[in-house]
C-alpha positions as CSV (number, residue, x, y, z in Angstrom):
1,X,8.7,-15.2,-15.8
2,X,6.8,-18.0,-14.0
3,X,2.7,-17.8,-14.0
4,X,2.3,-19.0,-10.7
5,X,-1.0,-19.0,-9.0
6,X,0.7,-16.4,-6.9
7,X,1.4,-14.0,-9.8
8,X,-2.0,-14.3,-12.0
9,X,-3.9,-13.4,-8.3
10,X,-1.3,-10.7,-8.0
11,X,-1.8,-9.7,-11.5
12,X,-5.4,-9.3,-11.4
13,X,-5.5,-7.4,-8.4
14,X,-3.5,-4.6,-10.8
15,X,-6.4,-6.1,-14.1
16,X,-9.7,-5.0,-11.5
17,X,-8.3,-1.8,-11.0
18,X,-10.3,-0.2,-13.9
19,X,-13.1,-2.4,-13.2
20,X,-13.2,-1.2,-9.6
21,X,-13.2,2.6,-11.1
22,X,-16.0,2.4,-13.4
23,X,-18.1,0.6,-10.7
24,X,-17.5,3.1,-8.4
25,X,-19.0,6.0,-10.6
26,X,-22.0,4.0,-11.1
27,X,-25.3,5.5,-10.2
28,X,-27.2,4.6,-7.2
29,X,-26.4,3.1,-3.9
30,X,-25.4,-0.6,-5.5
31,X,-22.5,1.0,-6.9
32,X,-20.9,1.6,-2.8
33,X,-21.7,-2.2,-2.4
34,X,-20.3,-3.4,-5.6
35,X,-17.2,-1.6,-5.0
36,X,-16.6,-2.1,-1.7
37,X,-17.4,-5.8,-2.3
38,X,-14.4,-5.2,-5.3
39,X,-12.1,-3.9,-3.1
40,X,-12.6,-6.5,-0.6
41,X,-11.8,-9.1,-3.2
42,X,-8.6,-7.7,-4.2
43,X,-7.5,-7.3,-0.5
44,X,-7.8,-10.7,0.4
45,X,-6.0,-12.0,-2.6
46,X,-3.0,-9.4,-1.4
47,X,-3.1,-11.7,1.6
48,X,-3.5,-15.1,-0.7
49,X,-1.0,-14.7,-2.9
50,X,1.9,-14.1,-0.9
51,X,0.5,-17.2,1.5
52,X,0.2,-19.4,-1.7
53,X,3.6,-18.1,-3.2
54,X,5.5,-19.2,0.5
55,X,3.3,-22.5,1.3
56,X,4.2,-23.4,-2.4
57,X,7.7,-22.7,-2.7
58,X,6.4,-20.2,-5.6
59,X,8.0,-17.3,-4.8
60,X,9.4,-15.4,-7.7
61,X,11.4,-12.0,-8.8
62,X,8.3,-10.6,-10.7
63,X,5.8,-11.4,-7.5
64,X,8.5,-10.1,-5.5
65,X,8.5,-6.4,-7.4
66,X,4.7,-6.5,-8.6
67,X,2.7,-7.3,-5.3
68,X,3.8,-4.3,-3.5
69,X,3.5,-2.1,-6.8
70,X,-0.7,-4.0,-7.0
71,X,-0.8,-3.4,-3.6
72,X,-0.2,0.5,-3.5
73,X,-2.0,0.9,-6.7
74,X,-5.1,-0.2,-5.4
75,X,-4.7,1.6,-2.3
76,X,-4.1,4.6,-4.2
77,X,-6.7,4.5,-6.6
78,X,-9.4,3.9,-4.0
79,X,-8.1,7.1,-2.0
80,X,-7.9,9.0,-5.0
81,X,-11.9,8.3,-5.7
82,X,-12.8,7.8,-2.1
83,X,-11.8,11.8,-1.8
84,X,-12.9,13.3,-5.5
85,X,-16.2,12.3,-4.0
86,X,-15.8,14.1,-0.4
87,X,-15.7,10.4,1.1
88,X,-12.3,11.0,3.2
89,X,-10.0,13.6,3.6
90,X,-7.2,14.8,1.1
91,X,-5.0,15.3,3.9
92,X,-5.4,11.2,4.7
93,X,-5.3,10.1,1.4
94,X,-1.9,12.3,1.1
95,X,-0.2,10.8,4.2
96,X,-0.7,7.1,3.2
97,X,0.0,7.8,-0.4
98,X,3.1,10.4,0.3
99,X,4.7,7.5,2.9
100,X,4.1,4.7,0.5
101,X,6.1,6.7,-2.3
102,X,9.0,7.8,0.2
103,X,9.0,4.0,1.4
104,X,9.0,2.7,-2.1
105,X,11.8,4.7,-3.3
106,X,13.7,4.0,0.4
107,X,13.6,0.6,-0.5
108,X,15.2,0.7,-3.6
109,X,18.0,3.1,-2.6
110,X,18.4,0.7,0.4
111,X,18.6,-2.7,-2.2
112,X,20.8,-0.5,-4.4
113,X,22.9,-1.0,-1.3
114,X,22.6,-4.5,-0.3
115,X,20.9,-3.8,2.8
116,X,17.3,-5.2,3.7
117,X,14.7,-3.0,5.8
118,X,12.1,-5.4,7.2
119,X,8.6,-5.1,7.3
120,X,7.3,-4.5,10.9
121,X,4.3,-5.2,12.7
122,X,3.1,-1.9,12.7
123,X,3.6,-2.2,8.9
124,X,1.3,-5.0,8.9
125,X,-1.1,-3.6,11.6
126,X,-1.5,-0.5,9.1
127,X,-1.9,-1.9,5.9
128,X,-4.7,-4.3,7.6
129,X,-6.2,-1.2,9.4
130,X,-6.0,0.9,5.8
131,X,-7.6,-2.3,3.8
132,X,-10.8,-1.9,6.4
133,X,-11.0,1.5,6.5
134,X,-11.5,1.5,2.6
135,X,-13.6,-1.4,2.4
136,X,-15.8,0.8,5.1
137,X,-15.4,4.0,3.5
138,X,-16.7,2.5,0.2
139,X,-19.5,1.0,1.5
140,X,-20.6,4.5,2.6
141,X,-24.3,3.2,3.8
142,X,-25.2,2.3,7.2
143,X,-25.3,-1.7,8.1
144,X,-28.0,-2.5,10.8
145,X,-28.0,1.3,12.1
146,X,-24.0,1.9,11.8
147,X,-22.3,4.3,9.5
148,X,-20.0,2.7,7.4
149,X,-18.7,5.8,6.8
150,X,-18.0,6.5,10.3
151,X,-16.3,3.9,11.0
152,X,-14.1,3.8,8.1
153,X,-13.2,7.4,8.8
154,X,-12.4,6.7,12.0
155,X,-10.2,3.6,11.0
156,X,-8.4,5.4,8.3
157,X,-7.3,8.1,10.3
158,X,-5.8,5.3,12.7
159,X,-4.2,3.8,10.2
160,X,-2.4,7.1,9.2
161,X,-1.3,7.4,12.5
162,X,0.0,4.0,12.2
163,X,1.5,4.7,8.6
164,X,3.1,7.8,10.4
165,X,4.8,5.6,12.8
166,X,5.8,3.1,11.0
167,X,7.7,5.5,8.2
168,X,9.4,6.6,11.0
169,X,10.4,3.2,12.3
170,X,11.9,2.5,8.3
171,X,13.5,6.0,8.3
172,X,15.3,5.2,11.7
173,X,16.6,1.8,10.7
174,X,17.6,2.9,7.6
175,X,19.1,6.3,8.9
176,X,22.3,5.1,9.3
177,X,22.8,3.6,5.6
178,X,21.4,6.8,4.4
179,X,23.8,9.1,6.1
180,X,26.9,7.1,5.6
181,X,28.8,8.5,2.9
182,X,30.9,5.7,0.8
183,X,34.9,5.5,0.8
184,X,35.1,6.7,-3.1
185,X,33.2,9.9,-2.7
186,X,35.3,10.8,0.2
187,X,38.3,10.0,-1.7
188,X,37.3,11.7,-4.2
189,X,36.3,14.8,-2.2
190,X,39.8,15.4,-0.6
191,X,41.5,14.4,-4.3
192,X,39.3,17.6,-5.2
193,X,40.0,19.9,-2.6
194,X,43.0,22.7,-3.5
């Protein structure tokens, strides 16, 4: 494995997880800035590191499997905290996290099969979208007389609309791969059949 700037940025967004956990549970209205502050931090290295990793001709196999895993991680875990507290919705926090699983595991059948599903801009759009609306939702105070809550809300149910959409967009491209059925198994089928 090569420890690339790329990879230790990459790697410590996974390393502040924990750290980002117990500062959330800490007592007092400094624990919504510190977190939210930590969360901010992480997202922008999820940007940084794949820019350094092209501009550098760093790209590698493990950045290429653990960013996305970092990534959904910390999306996850903030979610996950954001609604044990009765910060945002369950029903939210189950449509990012549901698509990102079905996604994930899309992917892999998909590379299992040589093909490549490309990330689109709604993709982008709603990861951006989802990074704000967290960073909002943590901050949970109100900055010169605006909710941060509100608006993160409001974001974060934009950005599952947009993480609605753009599952769909994947599952559409990728529709055809997934209902093709390979030459063996209908081979083997009719071998089978009296």
């Amino acid at each position: 494995m090569q420890w690339t700037i790329s990879n230790q940025l990459t790697f410590g967004r996974v390393a502040i997880i924990p750290v980002f956990i117990v500062v959330f549970y800490l007592p007092g209205e400094l624990s919504y800035w510190l977190s939210s502050l930590l969360f901010v931090l992480a997202a922008i290295t999820d940007w940084l590191d794949g820019y350094l990793a092209r501009t550098r001709g760093e790209v590698t196999a493990f950045g290429r499997f653990l960013d996305p895993v970092a990534d959904k991680l910390l999306v996850a875990a903030a979610l996950v905290l954001l609604v044990s507290e009765d910060m945002a919705p369950a029903i939210l926090a189950v449509i990012i996290i549901g698509r990102e699983i079905a996604i994930g595991a899309l992917r892999e059948w998909l590379a299992e099969h040589a093909t490549v599903v490309h990330v689109s801009w709604i993709g982008k759009w709603k990861t951006a979208l989802q990074m704000i609306a967290i960073s909002a939702l943590l901050l949970h105070v109100e900055v010169t007389g605006v909710s941060m809550h509100d608006v993160g809300l409001s974001l974060l149910w934009v950005a599952a609309a947009l993480t609605l959409w753009s599952g769909y967009d994947y599952m559409k491209d990728a529709w055809p791969e997934l209902m093709s059925r390979p030459e063996e198994a209908v081979k083997a089928e009719s071998e089978e059949a009296p």
